[in-house]
N, C-alpha and C positions, 0 to 999 in steps of 0.2 A: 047492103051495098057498102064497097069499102069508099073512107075520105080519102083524095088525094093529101099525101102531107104537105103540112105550109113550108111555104120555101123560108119564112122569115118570122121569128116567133119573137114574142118579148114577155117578160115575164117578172110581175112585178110585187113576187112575196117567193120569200127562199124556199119553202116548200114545193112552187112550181116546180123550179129549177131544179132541184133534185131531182123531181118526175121526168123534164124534160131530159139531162141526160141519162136516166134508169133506162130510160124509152130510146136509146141511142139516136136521140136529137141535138144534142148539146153544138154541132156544126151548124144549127138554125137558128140557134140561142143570137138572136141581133141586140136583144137589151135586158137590160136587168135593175133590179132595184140595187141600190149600196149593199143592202144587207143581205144580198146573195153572196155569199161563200164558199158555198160547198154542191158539188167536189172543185177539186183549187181550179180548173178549167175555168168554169163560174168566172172565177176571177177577173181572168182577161177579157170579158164582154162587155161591151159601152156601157156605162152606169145611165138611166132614163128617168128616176127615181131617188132622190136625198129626202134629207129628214128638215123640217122647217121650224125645230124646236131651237132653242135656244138656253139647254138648264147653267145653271150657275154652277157646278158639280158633277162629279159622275157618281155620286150616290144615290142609292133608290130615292130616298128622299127629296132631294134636288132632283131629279126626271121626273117624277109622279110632280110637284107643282110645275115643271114647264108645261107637264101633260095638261095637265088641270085647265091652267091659264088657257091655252091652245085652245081648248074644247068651248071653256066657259066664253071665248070673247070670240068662237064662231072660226077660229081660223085652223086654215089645214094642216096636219100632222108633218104631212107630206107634201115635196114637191115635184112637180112633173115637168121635164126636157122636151118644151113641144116642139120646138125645133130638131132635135133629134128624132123623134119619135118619127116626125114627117118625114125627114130625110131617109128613115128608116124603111118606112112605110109596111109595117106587118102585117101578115094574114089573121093572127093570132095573136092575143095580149090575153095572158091568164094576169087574173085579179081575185078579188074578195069582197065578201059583203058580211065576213062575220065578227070581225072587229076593227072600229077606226084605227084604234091606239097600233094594230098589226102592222099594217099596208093600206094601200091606195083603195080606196072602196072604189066596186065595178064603175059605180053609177056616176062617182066624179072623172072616170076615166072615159068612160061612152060622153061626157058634157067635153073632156078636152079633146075629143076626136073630131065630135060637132062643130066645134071653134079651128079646129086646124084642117078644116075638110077632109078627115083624114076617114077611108073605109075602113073597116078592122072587126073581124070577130072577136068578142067578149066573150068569154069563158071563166064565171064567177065558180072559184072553189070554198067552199064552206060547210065542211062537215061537221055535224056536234058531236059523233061519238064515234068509238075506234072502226067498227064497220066501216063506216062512211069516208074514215080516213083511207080505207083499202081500196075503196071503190071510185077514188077520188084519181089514181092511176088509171081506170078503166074508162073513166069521164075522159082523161087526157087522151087516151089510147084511143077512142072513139072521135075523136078530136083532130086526131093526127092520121090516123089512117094507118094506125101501130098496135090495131087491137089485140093481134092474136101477143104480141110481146107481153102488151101490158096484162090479158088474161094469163100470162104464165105467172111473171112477176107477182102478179094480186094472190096465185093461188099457193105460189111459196110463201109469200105475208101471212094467210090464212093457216096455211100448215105449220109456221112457226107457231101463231098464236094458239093452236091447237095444243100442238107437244108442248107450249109451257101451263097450261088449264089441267090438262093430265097429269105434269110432272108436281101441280102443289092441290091437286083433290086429295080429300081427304083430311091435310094438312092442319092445323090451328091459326085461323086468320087473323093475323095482329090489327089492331089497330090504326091505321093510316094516314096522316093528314099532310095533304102536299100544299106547300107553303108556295105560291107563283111572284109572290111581291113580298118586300119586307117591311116598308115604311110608305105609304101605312102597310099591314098586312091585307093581303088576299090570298082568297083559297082558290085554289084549279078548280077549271071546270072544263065544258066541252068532252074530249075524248079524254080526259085523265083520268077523272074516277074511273071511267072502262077499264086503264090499263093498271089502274089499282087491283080493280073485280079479280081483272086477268090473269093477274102476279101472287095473286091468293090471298089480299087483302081485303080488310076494311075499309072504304071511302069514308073518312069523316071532316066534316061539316063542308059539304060535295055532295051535288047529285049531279047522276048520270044525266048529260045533255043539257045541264047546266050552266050559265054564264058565270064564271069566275065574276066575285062581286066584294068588297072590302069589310073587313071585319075589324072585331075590336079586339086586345092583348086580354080583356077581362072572358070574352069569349071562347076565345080560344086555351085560357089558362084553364074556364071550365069546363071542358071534357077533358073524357078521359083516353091518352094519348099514346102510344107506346112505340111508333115508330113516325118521326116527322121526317121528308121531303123535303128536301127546299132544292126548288127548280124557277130559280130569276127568267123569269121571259127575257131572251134578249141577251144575256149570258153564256158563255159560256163555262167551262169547272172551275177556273180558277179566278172566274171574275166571281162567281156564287159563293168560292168561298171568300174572295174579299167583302162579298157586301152583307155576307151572314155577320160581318162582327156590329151591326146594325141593330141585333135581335139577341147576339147569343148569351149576352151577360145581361138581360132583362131577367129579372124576376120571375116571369110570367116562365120563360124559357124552360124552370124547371120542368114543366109540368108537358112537355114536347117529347118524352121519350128519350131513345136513341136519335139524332138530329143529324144527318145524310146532306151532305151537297152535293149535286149533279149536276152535269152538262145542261143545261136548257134546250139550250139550241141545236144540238146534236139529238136527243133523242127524247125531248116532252113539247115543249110548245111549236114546233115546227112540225105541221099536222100531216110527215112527208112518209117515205118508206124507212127512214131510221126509226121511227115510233116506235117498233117492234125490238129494236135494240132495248128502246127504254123499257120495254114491258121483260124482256128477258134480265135488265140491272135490277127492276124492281122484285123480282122473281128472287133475285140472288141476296139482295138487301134483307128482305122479308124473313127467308128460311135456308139462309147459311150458318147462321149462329150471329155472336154480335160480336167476335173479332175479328180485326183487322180492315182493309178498304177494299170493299171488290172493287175491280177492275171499272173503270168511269167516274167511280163515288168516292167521296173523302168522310170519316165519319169525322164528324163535329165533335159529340159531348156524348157521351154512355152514361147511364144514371150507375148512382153509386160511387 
């Protein structure tokens, strides 16, 4: 039996958004986190959602300790518009429960509905690996009462990710290490190693359905590396490449390969329907040769 769609959605991690207009909802779209951007529509919808950090910096360094602080002395990432949110009054509020540091977790969102009397279905997305990022359209679409779209949508997802598995079998799978943070370092987890597997790579120091977790420069100088990622959460290509000068004349750096900056936010840690782009850049990065910048990526540093 089909949902009625909600008359009034809010949505409060950019990945929704993206789903909600895929799903030609985006006229429902009532509120949004800040960090909704895309597509530029996004833009124009009530912000319900700011950041409650305060770093001294816009370098990863400076945001990882406001992070830090934030976490260690209990207080929220995030802030929530409960005055809006009420006036709003949505059928539907997609959220998350797979990282604080992300978005709003479901479970602080269901305590400020309790407190503003407010009714509202909770729709927590939280996929660990690329599958579940697909399927994560089909949660919405069953959600909204948009399933047969979202089952088209999910299965053109699926068939790109096909034709790029076919297009690097066979192939020689380099080495891989997607860099998510710089200071300190962390490595990607979640759905990324996936879209390493998928790109004809090697995940290293990554596993599949893994939480991204922080590592050390001595760690990471010891393996052995041949093609590094660096995908900033939270960035996008040219702020990746401003905050790789963080990392890139560290010592340690030699030993990182070819060293790649991408878009984050457009096609790796935003767990949305552009992920499939990034698994087709990684595809190109991998086994185009090592000149020049495909299209998304900027290379950094070529050994030699």
């Amino acid at each position: 039996m089909s949902v009625a769609a909600p008359e009034r959605i809010v949505s409060l991690l950019p990945s929704a958004t993206e789903i909600v207009f895929a799903l030609g909802l985006g006229d429902r779209l009532c509120g949004r986190s800040f960090e909704c951007d895309h597509p530029a529509a996004a833009r124009r919808v009530p912000v319900v959602s700011g950041s409650g950090l305060e770093p001294t910096g816009s370098d990863s360094g400076s945001i990882d300790r406001a992070v830090s602080g934030a976490v260690a002395a209990g207080r929220s990432i995030y802030t929530l518009d409960s005055d809006r949110i009420r006036a709003i009054a949505p059928d539907l509020i997609l959220a998350q429960d797979l990282c604080e540091v992300c978005a709003v977790p479901s479970g602080a969102v269901e305590q400020a509905l309790a407190t503003i009397g407010c009714r509202s279905e909770v729709l927590s997305l939280d996929p660990w690996s690329l599958d579940e990022v697909i399927a994560c359209l089909e949660l919405v679409g069953a959600a909204t009462g948009t399933e047969a779209r979202a089952a088209a949508l999910a299965a053109g997802l699926r068939a790109r990710l096909e034709g790029v598995r076919r297009r690097v079998a066979g192939l020689t799978r380099p080495r891989v290490f997607l860099l998510e943070w710089a200071d300190p370092p962390f490595n990607a987890g979640h759905w990324m190693p996936d879209m390493i597997e998928a790109a004809g790579g090697l995940p290293v120091l990554a596993s599949p359905r893994g939480r991204s977790h922080r590592l050390d420069w001595s760690e990471i100088a010891a393996e052995r590396i041949e093609v590094t990622v660096f995908a900033p959460c939270g960035f996008d290509l040219a702020g990746a490449v401003a905050q790789a000068r963080s990392f890139i004349d560290r010592p340690e750096a030699q030993a990182l390969g070819r060293i790649y900056a991408v878009d984050a936010n457009a096609s790796f840690s935003r767990p949305g329907p552009r992920v499939m782009d990034g698994v087709e850049l990684l595809a190109e990065i991998l086994h185009s040769g090592a000149g020049g910048d495909p299209a998304g990526a900027v290379l950094l540093r070529s050994p030699g």
